[in-house]
LUMMI-846417 format. One line per field, with one value per residue (C-alpha): y, z, x; residue number from 1. Coordinates in steps of 0.001 Angstrom, whole numbers, plus 524288, in hexadecimal, padded with zeros to 5 digits. Each point is the difference from the previous one (the first is absolute). Layout:
v <- Y/...
w <- Z/...
u <- X/...
pos <- NUM/...
***
This chain:
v <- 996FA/7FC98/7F91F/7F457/7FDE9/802DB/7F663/7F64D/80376/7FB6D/7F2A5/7FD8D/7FC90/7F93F/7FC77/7F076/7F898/7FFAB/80530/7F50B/800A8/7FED6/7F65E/7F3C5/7F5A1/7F2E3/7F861/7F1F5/7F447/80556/8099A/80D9B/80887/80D30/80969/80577/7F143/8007C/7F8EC/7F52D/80042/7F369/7FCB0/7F595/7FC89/80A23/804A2/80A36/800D4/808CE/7FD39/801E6/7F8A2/7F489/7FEC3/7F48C/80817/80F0E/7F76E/7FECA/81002/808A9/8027C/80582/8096E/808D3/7F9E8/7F3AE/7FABA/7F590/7F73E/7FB11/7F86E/80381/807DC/80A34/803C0/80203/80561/809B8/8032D/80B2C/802DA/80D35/80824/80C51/80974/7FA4C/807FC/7FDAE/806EA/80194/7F7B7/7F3B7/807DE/7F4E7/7F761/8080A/7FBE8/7F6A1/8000C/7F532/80133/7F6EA/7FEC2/7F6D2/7FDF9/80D86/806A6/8063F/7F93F/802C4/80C5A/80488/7F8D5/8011F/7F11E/80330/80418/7FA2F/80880/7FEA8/7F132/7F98A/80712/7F5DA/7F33C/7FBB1/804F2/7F558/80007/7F2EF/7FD19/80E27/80567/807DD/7FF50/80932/7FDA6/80790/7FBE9/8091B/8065D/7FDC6/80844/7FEE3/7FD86/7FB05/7F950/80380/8017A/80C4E/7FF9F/80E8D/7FDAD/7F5D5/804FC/80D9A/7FF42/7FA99/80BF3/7FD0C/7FA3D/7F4C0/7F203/7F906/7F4BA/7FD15/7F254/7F5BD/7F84F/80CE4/80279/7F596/806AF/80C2D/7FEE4/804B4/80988/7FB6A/8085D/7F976/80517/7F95D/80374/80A4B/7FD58/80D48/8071D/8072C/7FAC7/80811/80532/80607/7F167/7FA56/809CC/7F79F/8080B/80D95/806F8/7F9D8/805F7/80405/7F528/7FF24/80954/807DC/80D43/807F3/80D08/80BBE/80CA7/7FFC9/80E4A/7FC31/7F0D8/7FBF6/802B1/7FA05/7F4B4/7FF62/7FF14/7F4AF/7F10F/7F6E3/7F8E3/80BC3/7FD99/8094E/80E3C/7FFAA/80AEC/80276/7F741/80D5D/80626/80812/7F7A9/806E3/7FF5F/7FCE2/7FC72/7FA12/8090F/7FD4F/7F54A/801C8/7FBDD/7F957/7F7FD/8058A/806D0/80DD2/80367/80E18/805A4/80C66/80386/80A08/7F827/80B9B/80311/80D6A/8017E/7FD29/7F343/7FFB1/7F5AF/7F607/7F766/7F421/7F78C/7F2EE/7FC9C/7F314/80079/8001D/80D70/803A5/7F64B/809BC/80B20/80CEE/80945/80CC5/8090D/808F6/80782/7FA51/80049/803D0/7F893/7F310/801C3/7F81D/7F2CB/7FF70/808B8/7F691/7F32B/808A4/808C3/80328/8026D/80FCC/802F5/80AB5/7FFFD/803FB/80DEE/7FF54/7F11E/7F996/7F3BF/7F5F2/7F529/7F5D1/7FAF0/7F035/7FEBC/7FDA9/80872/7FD1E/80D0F/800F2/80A0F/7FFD6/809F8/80936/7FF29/7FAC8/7F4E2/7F8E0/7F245/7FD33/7F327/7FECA/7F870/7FC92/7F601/80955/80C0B/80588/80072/80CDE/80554/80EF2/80BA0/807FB/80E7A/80BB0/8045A/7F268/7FA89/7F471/7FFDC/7F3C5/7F9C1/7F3AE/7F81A/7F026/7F689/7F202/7F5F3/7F826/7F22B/7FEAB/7FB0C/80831/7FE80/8074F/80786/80386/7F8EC/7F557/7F63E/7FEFB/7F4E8/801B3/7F44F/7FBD5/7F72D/7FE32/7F546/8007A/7F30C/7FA26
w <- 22073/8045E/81041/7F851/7F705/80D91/80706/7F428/7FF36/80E03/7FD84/7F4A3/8003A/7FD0D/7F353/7FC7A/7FB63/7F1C1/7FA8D/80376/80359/80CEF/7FDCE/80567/7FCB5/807AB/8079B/80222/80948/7F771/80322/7F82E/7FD0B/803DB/7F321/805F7/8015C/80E62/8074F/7FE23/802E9/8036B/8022F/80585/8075B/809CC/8004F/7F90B/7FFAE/7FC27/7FF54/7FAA9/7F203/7FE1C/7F4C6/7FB7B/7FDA8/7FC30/7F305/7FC78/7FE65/807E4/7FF78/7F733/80947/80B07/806F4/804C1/804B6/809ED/801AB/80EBD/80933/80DC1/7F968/7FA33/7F1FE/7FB8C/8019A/7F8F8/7FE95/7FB14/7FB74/7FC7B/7FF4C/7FD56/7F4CD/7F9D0/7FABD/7F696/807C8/80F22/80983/7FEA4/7F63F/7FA0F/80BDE/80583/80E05/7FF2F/80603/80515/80483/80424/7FEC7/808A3/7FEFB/7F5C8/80D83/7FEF4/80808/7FDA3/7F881/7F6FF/80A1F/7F98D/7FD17/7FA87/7F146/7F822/804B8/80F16/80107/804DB/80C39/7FF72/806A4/800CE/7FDD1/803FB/80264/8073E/809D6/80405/800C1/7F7CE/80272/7F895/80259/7FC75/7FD3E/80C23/7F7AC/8030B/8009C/7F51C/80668/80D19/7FB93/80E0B/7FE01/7FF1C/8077E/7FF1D/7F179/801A8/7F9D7/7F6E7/7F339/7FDE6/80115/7F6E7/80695/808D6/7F9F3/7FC3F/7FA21/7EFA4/8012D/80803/800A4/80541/8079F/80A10/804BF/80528/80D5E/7FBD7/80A3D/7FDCC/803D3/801EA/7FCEA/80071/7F4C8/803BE/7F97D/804F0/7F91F/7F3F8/7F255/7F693/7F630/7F74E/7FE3E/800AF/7FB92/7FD42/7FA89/80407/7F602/7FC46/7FF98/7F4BD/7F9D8/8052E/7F64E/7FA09/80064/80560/7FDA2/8096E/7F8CE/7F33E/7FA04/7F33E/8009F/7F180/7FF4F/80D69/7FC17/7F0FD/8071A/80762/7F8CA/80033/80987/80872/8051C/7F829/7F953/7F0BD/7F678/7F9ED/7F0D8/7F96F/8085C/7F622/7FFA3/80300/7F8AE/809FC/7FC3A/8098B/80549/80984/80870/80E2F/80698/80A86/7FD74/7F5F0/7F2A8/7FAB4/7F498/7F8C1/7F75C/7FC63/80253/80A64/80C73/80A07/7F913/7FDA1/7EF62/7FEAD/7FA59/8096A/7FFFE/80B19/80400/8095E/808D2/803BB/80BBA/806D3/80B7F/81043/7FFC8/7F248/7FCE6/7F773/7F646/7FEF8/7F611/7FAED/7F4AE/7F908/7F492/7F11C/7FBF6/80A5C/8053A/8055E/81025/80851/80076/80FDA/801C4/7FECD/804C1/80D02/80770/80913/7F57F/8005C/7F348/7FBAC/7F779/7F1BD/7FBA1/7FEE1/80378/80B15/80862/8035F/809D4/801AF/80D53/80044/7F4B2/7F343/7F4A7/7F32C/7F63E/7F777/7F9D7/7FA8C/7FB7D/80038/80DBE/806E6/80A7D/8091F/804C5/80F7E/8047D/80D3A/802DF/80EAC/7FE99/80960/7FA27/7F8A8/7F0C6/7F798/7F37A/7FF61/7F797/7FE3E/801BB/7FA60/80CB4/801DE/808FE/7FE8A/8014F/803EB/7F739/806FB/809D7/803BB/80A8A/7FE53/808AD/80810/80439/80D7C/80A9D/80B9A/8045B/7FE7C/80F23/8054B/8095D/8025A/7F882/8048C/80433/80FBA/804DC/80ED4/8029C/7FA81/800C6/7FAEC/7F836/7FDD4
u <- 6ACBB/7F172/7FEF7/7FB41/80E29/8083E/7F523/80480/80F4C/80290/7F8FF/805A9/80EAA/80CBD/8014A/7FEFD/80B37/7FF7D/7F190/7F7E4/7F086/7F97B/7F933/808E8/806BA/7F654/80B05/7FC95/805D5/80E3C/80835/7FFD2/80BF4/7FEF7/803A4/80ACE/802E8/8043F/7F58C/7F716/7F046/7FAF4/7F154/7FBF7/7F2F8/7FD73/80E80/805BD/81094/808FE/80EC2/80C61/8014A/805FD/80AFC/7FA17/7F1DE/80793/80768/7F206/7FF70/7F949/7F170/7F75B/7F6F9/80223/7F36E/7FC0C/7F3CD/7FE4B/7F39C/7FE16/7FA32/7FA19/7F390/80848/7FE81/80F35/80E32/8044B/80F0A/8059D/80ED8/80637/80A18/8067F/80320/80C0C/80AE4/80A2F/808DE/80330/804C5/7F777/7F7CE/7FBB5/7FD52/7F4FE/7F8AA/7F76E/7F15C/7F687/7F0E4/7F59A/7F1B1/7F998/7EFDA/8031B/8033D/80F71/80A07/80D7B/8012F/80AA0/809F0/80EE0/803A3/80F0C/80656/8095D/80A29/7FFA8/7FA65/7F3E7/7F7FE/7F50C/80285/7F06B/7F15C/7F74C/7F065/7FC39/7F6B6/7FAB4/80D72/809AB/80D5D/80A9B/80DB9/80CDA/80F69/805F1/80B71/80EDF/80BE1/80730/80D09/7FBE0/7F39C/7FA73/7EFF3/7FC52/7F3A2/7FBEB/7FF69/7F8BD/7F0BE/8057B/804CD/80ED9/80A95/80D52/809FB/7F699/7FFC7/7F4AC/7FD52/7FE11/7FD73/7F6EC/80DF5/8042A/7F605/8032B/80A38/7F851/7F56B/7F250/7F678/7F368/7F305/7F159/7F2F5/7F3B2/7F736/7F4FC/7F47C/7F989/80C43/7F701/801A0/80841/7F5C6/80A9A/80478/7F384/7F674/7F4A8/7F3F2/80808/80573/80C81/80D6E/807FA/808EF/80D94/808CE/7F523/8028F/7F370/7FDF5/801AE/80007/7F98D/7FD2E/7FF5E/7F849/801A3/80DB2/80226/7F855/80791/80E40/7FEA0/800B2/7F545/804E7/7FF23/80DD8/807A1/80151/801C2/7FF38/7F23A/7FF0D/7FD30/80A11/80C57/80BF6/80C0F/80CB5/808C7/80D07/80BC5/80A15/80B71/80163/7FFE2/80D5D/7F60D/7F34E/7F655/7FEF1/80012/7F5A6/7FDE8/7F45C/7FB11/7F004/7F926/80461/7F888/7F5CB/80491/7FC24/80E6D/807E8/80CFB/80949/7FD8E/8090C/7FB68/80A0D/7F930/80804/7FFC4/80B22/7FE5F/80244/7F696/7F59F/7F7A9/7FD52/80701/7FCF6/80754/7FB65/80676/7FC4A/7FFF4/80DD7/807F5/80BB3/7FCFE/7FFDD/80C74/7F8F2/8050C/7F3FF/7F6ED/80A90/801E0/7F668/80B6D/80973/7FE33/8000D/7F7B7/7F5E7/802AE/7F8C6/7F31F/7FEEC/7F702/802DB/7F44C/803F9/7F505/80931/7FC4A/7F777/800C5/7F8AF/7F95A/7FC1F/7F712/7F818/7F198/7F646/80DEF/80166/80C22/7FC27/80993/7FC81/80789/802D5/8077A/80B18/7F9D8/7F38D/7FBC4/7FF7C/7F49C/80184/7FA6D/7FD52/8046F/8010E/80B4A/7FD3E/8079A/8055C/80851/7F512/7F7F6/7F113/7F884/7F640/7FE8A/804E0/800CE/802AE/80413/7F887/809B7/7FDD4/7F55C/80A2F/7F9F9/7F2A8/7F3B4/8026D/80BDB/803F3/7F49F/806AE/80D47/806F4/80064/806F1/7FA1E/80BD0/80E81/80A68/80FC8/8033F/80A8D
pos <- 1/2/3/4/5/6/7/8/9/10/11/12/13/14/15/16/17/18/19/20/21/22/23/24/25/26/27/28/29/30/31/32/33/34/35/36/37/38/39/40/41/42/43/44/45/46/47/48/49/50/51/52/53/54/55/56/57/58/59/60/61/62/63/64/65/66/67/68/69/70/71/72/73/74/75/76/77/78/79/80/81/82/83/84/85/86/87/88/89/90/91/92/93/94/95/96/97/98/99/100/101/102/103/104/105/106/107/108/109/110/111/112/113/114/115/116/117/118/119/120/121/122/123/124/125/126/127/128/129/130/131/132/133/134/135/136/137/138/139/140/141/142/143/144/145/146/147/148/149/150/151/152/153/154/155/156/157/158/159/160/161/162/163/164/165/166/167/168/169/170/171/172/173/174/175/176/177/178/179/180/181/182/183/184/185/186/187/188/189/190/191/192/193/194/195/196/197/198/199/200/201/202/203/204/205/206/207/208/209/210/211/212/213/214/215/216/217/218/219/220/221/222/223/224/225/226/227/228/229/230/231/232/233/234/235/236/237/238/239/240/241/242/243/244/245/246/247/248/249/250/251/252/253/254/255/256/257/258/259/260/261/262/263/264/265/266/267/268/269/270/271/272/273/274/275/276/277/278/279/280/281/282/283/284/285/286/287/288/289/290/291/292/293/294/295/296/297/298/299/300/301/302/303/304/305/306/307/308/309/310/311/312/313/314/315/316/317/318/319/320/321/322/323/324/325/326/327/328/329/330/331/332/333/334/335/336/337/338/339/340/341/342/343/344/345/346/347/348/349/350/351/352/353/354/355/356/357/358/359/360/361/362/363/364/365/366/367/368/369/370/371/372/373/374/375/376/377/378/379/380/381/382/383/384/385/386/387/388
***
């Protein structure tokens, strides 16, 4: 990977709630719902608010992008709010309640970045954002024991731990004391040119994936949509006859078919488990040769089951991702896409000594939530105040 795609992977993350664009949603004297449907955004002149939603504006549904701009008084030019969150997971503890993200442009200078607001699994963290005046002020619900429901002030700013209460509701929320922290804006803070690039060059689009290794451009360029957001087999790529096998006893399907899986000048029989559990989200592969006796199907179900290998056979396990074969111009490809947003996605070759060689590789641009310098652009309260 080039300085220049590491430069661009640390300014780039946090992937949006739901896919939508950056360019925002335009509040006006109404309130907003946020798309996790949580909070409310409500512009009015020269003030910009943040809060939890009421029920009378969340029965409305939430809203429909993760961005929000602001127009405002006092000479400035707008607001800019920004709400994200986490990978979700079908699976986990609160797997599918992920944290939850806010940040703030002021003047298109970064305020509040990437600051954790709640999930749907621990409760609300945000009590208030509000611009007004020349000051910000961010305040927090101070989290409660859940059987004393004592505050717990040293929990008071970090992300909610299990077993500390925290509100779900504004009718809820009355119950908990807030800590509050000031700013005043700082107009000599430097604007965020990844946000705002102006007549600089201007970034990749949120959840493209952008190329890092590419030995073989056409191809590289020939497996990814035209959306540039996904890997799909080539159109004049060979379909494979895959047919359905055994059923995993956990999450996932089993599939079989018969064609030269390693590139070896040999058709084996490869046998794919498409696994979808906490403990296997993704692609194993075994082969064995044509005709012999189908292998224990816990190979694939279990990496930790010990079995061994049949004769002959060899074991591919893509960990968490999930593959996609195909062959073209009779050579064996194997499209990677990873489990973890995170995670870099590849097209490979299989080799005839069981390895796998790299033909290209991808990242996925994550939603900007941090700044264009670390550091300048954090929210550094000057004063704080408990309320009740």
């Amino acid at each position: 990977m080039t300085s220049r795609h590491r430069f661009r992977r640390c300014l780039l993350i946090v992937l949006a709630l739901g896919a939508a664009p950056l360019a925002g949603a335009i509040a006006d004297e109404g309130l907003t719902p946020s798309p996790g449907n949580d909070y409310q955004v409500a512009c009015n002149t020269g003030v910009l608010t943040v809060r939890p939603i009421t029920p009378e504006l969340a029965a409305k549904g939430p809203g429909q992008s993760d961005t929000i701009d602001c127009p405002l008084a006092n000479g400035l030019r707008a607001a800019r709010v920004r709400f994200a969150a986490n990978q979700a997971f079908p699976y986990g503890q609160c797997g599918a309640a992920p944290l939850e993200f806010i940040s703030l442009w002021l003047d298109e200078r970064l305020i509040v970045s990437r600051r954790y607001i709640g999930d749907g699994c621990s409760g609300l963290k945000l009590a208030l954002l509000k611009f007004a005046g020349n000051d910000v002020t961010l305040c927090t619900y101070i989290p409660q024991d859940l059987k004393t429901r004592n505050d717990l002030l040293d929990e008071r700013l970090g992300v909610a731990n299990f077993g500390v209460a925290l509100p779900h509701t504004s009718d809820e929320a009355k119950q908990y004391r807030q800590y509050c922290e000031v700013m005043p804006f700082n107009t000599t803070t430097p604007i965020d040119h990844v946000e705002y690039p102006g007549d600089l060059e201007k970034p990749p689009v949120a959840g493209t994936l952008q190329p890092v290794v590419a030995t073989d451009e056409p191809l590289c360029r020939a497996v990814v949509n035209s959306e540039g957001t996904q890997l799909i087999a080539p159109p004049d790529s060979e379909i494979l006859n895959w047919r359905e096998w055994r059923h995993p006893t956990a999450c996932g399907h089993s599939q079989r078919a018969t064609f030269d899986f390693a590139n070896e000048g040999v058709a084996r029989d490869v046998y794919d488990w498409d696994l979808c559990s906490h403990a296997s989200d993704g692609d194993r592969y075994v082969t064995v040769p044509a005709g012999a006796p189908e292998p224990d199907p816990r190979l694939g179900e279990d990496r930790d089951s010990g079995l061994p290998l049949p004769p002959a056979a060899r074991f591919w396990d893509l960990g968490y991702a999930h593959g996609q074969v195909f062959r073209r111009s009779g050579t064996t490809y194997l499209l990677e896409t990873p489990v973890n947003d995170t995670d870099d996605f590849y097209l490979k070759r299989p080799q005839p000594d069981g390895s796998m060689k790299t033909i290209c590789s991808w990242y996925r641009v994550e939603v900007h939530m941090q700044g264009t310098t670390i550091q300048t652009s954090v929210f550094a309260p000057v004063r704080s105040v408990m309320r009740p």
